[in-house]
Structures are given as C-alpha cells and as structure tokens.
RODO-2510 file (C-alpha; in nm, 4 decimals, decimal comma):
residues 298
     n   res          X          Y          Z
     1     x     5,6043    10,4540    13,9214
     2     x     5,3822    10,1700    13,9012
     3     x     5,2682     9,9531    14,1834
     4     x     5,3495     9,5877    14,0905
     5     x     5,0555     9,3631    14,2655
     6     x     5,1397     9,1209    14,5371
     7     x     5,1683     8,7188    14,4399
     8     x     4,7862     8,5181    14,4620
     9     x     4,7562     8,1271    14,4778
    10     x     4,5511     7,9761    14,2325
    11     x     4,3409     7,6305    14,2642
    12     x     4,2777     7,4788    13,9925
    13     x     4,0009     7,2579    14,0159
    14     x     4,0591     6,9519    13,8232
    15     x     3,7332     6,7590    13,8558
    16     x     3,5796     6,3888    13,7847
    17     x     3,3992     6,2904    13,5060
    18     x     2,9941     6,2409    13,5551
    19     x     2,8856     5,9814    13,3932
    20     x     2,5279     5,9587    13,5997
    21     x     2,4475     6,3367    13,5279
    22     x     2,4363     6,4000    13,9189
    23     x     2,4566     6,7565    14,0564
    24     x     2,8222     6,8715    14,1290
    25     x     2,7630     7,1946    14,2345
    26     x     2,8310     7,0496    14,6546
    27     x     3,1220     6,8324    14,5073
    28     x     3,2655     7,1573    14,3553
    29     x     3,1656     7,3612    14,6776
    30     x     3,3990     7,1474    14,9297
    31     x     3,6525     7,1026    14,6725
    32     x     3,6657     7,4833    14,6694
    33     x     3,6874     7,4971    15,0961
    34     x     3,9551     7,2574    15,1056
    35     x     4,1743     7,4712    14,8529
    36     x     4,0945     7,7940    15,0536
    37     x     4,1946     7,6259    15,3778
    38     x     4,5469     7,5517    15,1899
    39     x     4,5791     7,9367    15,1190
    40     x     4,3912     7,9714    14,7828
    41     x     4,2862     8,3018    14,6656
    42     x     4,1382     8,2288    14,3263
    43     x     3,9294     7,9075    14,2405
    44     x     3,8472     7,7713    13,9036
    45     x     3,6367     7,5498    13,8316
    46     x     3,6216     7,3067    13,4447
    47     x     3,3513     7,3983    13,2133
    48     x     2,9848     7,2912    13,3038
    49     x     3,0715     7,1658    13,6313
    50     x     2,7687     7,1185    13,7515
    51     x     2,6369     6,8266    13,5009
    52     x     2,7623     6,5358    13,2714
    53     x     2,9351     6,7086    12,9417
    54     x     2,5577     6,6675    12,8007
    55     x     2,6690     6,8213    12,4672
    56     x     2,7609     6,5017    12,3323
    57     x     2,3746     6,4239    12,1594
    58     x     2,1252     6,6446    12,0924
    59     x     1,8919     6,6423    12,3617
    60     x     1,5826     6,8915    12,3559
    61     x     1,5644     6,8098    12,7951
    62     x     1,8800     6,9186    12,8712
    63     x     1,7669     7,2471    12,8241
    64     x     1,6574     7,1889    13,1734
    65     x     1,9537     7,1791    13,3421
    66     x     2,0003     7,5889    13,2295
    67     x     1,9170     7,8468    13,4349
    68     x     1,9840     8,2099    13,4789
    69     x     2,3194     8,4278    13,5216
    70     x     2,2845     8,5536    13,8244
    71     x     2,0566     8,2986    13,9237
    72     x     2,0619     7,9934    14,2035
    73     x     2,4112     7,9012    14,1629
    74     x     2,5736     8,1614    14,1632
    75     x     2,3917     8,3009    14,4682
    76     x     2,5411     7,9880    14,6476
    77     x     2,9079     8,0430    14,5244
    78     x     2,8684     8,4517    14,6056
    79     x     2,7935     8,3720    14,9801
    80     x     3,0812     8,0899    14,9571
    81     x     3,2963     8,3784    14,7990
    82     x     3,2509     8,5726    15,0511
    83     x     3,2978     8,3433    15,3566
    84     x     3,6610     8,2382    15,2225
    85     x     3,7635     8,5706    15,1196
    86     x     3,8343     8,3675    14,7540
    87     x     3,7417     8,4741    14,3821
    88     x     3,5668     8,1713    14,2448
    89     x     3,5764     8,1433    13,8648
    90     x     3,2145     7,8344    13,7448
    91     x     3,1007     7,7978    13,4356
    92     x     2,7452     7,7474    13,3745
    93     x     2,4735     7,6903    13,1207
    94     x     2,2944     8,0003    13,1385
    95     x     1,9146     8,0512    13,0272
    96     x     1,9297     8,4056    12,9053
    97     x     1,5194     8,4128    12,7231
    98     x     1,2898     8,1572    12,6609
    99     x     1,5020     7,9452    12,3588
   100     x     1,7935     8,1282    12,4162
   101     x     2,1316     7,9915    12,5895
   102     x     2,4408     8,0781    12,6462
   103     x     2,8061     7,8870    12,7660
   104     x     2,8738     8,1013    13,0400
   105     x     3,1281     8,1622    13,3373
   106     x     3,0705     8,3797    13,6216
   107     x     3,3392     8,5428    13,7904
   108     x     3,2594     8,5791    14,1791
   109     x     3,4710     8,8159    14,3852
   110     x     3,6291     8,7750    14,6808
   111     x     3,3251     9,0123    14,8863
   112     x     3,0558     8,7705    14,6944
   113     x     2,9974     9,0538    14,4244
   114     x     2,9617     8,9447    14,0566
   115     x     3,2440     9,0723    13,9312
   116     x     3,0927     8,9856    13,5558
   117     x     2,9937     8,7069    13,3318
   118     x     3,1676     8,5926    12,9974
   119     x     2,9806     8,4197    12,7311
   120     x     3,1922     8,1621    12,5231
   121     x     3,2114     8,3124    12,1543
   122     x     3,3346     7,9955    11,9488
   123     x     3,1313     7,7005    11,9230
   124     x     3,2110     7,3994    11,8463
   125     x     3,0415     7,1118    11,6141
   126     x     3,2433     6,7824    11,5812
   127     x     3,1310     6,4451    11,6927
   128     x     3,0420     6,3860    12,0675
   129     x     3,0824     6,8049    12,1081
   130     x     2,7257     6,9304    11,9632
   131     x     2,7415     7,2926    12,1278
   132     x     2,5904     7,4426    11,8499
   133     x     2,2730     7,2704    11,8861
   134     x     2,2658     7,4544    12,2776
   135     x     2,4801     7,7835    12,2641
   136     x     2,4476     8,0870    12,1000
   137     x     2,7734     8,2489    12,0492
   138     x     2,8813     8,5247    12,3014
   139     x     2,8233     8,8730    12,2336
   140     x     3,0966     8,9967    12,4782
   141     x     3,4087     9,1400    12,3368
   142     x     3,6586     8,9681    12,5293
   143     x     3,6079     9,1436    12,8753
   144     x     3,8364     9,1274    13,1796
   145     x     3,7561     9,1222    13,5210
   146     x     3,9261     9,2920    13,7719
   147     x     3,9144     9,0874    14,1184
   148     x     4,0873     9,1722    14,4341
   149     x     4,3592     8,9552    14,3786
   150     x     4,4083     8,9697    13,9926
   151     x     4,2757     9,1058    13,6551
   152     x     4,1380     8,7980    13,4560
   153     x     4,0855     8,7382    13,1429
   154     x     3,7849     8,4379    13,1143
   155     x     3,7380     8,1941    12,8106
   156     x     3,6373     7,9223    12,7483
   157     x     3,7385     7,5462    12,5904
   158     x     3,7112     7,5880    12,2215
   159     x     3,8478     7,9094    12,2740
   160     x     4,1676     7,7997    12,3991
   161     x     4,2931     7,7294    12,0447
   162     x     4,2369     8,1062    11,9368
   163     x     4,5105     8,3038    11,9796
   164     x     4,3071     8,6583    11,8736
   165     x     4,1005     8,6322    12,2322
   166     x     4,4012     8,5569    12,4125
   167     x     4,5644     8,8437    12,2744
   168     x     4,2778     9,0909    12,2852
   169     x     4,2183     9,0062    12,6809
   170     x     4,5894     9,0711    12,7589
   171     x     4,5811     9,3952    12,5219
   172     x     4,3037     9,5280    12,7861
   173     x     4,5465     9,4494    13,1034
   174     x     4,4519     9,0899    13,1820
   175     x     4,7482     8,9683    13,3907
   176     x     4,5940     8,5883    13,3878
   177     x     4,4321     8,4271    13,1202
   178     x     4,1903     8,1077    13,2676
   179     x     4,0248     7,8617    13,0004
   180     x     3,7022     7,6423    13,1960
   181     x     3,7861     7,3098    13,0010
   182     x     3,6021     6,9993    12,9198
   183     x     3,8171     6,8104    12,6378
   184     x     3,8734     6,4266    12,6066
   185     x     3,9853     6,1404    12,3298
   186     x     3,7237     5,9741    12,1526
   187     x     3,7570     5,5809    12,2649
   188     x     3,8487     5,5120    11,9197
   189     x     4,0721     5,6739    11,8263
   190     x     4,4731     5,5334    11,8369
   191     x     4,6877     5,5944    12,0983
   192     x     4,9296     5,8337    11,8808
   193     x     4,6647     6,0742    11,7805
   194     x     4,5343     6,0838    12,1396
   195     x     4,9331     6,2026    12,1994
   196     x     4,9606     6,4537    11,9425
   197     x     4,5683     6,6337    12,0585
   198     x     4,7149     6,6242    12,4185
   199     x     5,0452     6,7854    12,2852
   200     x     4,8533     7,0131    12,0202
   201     x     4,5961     7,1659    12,3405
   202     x     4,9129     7,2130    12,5786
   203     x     5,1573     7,3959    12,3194
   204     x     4,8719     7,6108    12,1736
   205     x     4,8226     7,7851    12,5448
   206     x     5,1087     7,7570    12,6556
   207     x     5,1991     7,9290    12,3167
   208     x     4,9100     8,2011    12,4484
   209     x     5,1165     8,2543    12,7513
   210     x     5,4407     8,3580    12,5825
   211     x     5,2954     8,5687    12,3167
   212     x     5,1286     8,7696    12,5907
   213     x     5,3595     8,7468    12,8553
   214     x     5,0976     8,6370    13,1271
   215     x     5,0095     8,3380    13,2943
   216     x     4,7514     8,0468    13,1360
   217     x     4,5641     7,7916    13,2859
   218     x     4,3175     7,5108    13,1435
   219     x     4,0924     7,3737    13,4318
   220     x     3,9943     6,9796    13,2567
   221     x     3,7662     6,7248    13,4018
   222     x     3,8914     6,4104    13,3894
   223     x     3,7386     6,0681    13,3616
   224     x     3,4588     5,8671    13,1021
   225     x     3,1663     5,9841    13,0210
   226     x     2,9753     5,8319    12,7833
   227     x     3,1898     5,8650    12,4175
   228     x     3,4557     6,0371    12,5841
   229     x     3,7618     6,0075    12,7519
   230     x     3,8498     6,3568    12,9651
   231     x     4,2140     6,3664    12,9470
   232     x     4,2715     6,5828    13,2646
   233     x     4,6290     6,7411    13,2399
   234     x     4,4845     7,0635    13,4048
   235     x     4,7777     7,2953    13,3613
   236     x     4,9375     7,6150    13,4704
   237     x     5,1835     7,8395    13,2641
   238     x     5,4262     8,0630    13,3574
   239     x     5,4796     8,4049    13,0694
   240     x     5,7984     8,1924    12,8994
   241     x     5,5129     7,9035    12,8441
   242     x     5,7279     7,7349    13,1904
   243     x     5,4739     7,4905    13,2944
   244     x     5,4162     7,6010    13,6862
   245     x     5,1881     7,2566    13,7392
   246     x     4,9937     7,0296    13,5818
   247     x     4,7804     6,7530    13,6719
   248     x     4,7858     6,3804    13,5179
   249     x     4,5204     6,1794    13,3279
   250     x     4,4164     5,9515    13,5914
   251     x     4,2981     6,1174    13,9135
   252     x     4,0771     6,4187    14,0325
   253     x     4,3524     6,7162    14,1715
   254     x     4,3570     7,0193    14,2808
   255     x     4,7042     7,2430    14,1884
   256     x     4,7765     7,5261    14,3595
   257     x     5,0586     7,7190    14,2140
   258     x     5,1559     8,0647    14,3200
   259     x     5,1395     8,3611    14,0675
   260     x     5,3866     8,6136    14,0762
   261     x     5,2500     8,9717    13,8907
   262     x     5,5479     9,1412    13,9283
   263     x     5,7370     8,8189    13,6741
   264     x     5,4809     8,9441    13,4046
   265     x     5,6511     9,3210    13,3962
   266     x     5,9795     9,1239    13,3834
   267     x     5,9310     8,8959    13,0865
   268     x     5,7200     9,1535    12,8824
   269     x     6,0176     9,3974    12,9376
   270     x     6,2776     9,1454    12,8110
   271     x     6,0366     9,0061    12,5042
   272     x     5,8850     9,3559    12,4030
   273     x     5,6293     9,1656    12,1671
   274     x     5,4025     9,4383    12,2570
   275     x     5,6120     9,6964    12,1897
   276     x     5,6974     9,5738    11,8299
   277     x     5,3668     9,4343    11,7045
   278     x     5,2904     9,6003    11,3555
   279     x     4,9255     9,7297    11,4703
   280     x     4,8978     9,9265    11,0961
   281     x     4,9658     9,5945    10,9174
   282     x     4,7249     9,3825    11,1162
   283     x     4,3623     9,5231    10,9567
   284     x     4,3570     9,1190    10,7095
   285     x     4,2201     8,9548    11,0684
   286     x     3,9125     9,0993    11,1147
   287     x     3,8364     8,9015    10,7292
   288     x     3,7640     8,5114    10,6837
   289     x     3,9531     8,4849    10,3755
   290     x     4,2395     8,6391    10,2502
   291     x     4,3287     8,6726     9,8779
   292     x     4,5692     8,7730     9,6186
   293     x     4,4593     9,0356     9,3960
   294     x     4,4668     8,8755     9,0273
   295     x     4,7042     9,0114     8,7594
   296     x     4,4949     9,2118     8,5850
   297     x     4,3649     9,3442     8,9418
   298     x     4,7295     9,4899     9,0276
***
C-alpha cells in the first residue's frame, strides 16, 4: 500500500520589477523569512531574481552579472535553507566555462543541500526577450528533484508553453510542476492582445496541470522595466486546472496555498490519462515536421 505524503505550503514569490538593475538577492532573502514565519515549506522565487530582466538588448557586460552553480548565491540561500527548515527554489544566470552560460534554477533543500540544478532547454528570441544571445540550451532531460517536502519538477518561462516537459517531469513522479517566470506586455501593444497573452499563459499551464494531474505554479515579477510591462498574475493550480491562488497585476505578493499530495492520487485515479495514453503511437514527437507520404510513396 502506498504511503500518500503529508500536505506542504508553498510561497510563491511574486516579486517587483528592477528597473535600476540593483541586487535582489537580500530583497528575495527577507521575502523568503517572512513566508517561512507564516508556515511555508517551499519557496520560489521568478526567473533571474537577482537582476533587471537584462535580456531585453544585447549586452556583451551583462555577462558579468553570471556566476557559477554552486557558487556565491546559492551558498547564501543553502545556509538560509537550512535555518528555516524551507526548500528554496532561485533561478540564476549561471557561468558554466569561460563563454558559456546557462538559464539556471537551483533547487535548495530543506538541510541546505543542493538538491540539483535545471538548465532551461527552450530559448527564446522575440523582441525585448534576446535569450539566445546569453543561454545555451539545457542539456538536462527534464530532471526532478526530490525535496523533503515534495518531488518537483523545475522549468522554466518559455518552457511553460511546452506541454512535452510538463509531461515528461510528471511521467518520472513529479507531484508539482514550478515554472520561474519573467513575462510582460510590450507597452505597445493594445489592450485586447495584452488580454488574450494573459489568458493564452494561464490556460496553457493550467492545461499542464490537468493533463498530468499535479499541481502548477508560475512565479512572475511584476512591474516596468525598461520595454516591458511584467504582468504578475503569479498563479497556483490545483490537478482539475482549479486555480488555488493567484496574484494581480499591480502589486508585489506573496501566495501561500496549501498542497494536498494525497488530491493528486485522487484525480489521476478518476481521469486515468495515464493509464490510456497510446505510448506505441506517440514515436511522430521526437520529429520537427510531420508529413504525408505522397501517392506514389503509399
């Protein structure tokens, strides 16, 4: 008979924009106190916390604001980990060689250990989001992370609107899916589109959760920055895509919402999507384009 884990709180760490590029790494550090001291067990913090969204020109000296993974920062959230008895969940920009960088979150455990490190493996390239000219793609293969209080599957931003990682972290047990966030309007454009890209990025994960039966949550920033608006609405999703909280587009917040494990086994055994997936008819995904054979093929 299997043990059904106890309910965890998660914070979700919805933080201000930067316009002046200062360090946010004590901003995030108190923010991440104050939730433990209202009964948090997991923190997680929005994608590059630490800086300004820099990705929006192509700047050869922001390369200094990398550094390594493990390195300074996340010796300073380990001992914090450790103190609060909380798993904190940062993303960084992580120097891995000489001309070589990464996207990365670390995923601290609640004794301070590293519990691992995922490297975002889609990469955006649009206007005011020039990751490409930074990042490397991630090697990983979608890992999870087992942490004291739950078994996590990390991604990050651009990621969020791929439903093959989601489904490949829950396939290897992950019983919350967590998506470090930075994702705004541009100033111009119209008030409808800014709706239906708000709408799109909330029904696409919350479409994760009920596929997979677990919960989702998108950690935003929120606030101007330069070309872009952060539109905030850091979220939490139940396995029926419920939303368990959500924050608006005005305001740094913290939610807390309480996770229940054993409301995962109950969902996926009343929607048996895993049970019925057709793994022998699935082999077209791992190919970019699909085809019909031509007549004289068949």
């Amino acid at each position: 008979m299997s043990t059904i884990r106890p309910t965890y709180t998660l914070a979700l760490h919805q933080l201000a924009a930067n316009p002046t590029g200062i360090d946010y790494l004590d901003r995030a550090i108190a923010s991440v106190r104050a939730a433990a001291a209202r009964g948090a067990n997991i923190c997680v913090l929005p994608e590059l916390f630490r800086s300004s969204y820099f990705c929006q020109e192509m700047a050869p000296q922001h390369f200094d604001l990398a550094e390594p993974v493990p390195g300074p920062t996340t010796e300073r959230l380990a001992a914090l980990a450790a103190e609060l008895g909380v798993v904190i969940v940062a993303s960084l920009f992580e120097r891995a060689l000489p001309g070589l960088f990464y996207n990365t979150t670390a995923i601290l455990d609640a004794d301070g250990t590293l519990a691992g490190t995922y490297r975002k493996a889609h990469i955006p390239d649009d206007p005011l989001y020039c990751e490409k000219f930074y990042f490397a793609p991630g090697d990983s293969d979608f890992p999870v992370f087992q942490t004291r209080f739950a078994k996590l599957g990390v991604l990050i931003c651009w990621d969020q609107w791929y439903p093959e990682a989601a489904r490949l972290c829950a396939l290897k047990g992950a019983e919350l899916l967590v998506y470090p966030t930075a994702i705004g309007w541009m100033a111009s454009e119209p008030a409808d589109e800014q709706a239906r890209q708000l709408d799109a990025w909330r029904t696409v994960q919350r479409g994760h959760a009920i596929a997979n039966g677990l919960c989702v949550a998108a950690v935003n920033r929120v606030g101007v920055e330069a070309g872009i608006d952060f539109w905030g609405h850091t979220f939490c999703a139940g396995p029926q895509g419920e939303l368990l909280a959500e924050a608006n587009e005005h305001a740094e917040a913290t939610l807390l919402v309480t996770c229940d494990p054993a409301r995962l086994s109950e969902v996926r055994n009343m929607w048996p999507f895993f049970r019925d997936r057709r793994i022998d008819a699935y082999g077209g995904l791992t190919s970019r384009q699909l085809t019909e054979p031509r007549k004289a093929d068949r």
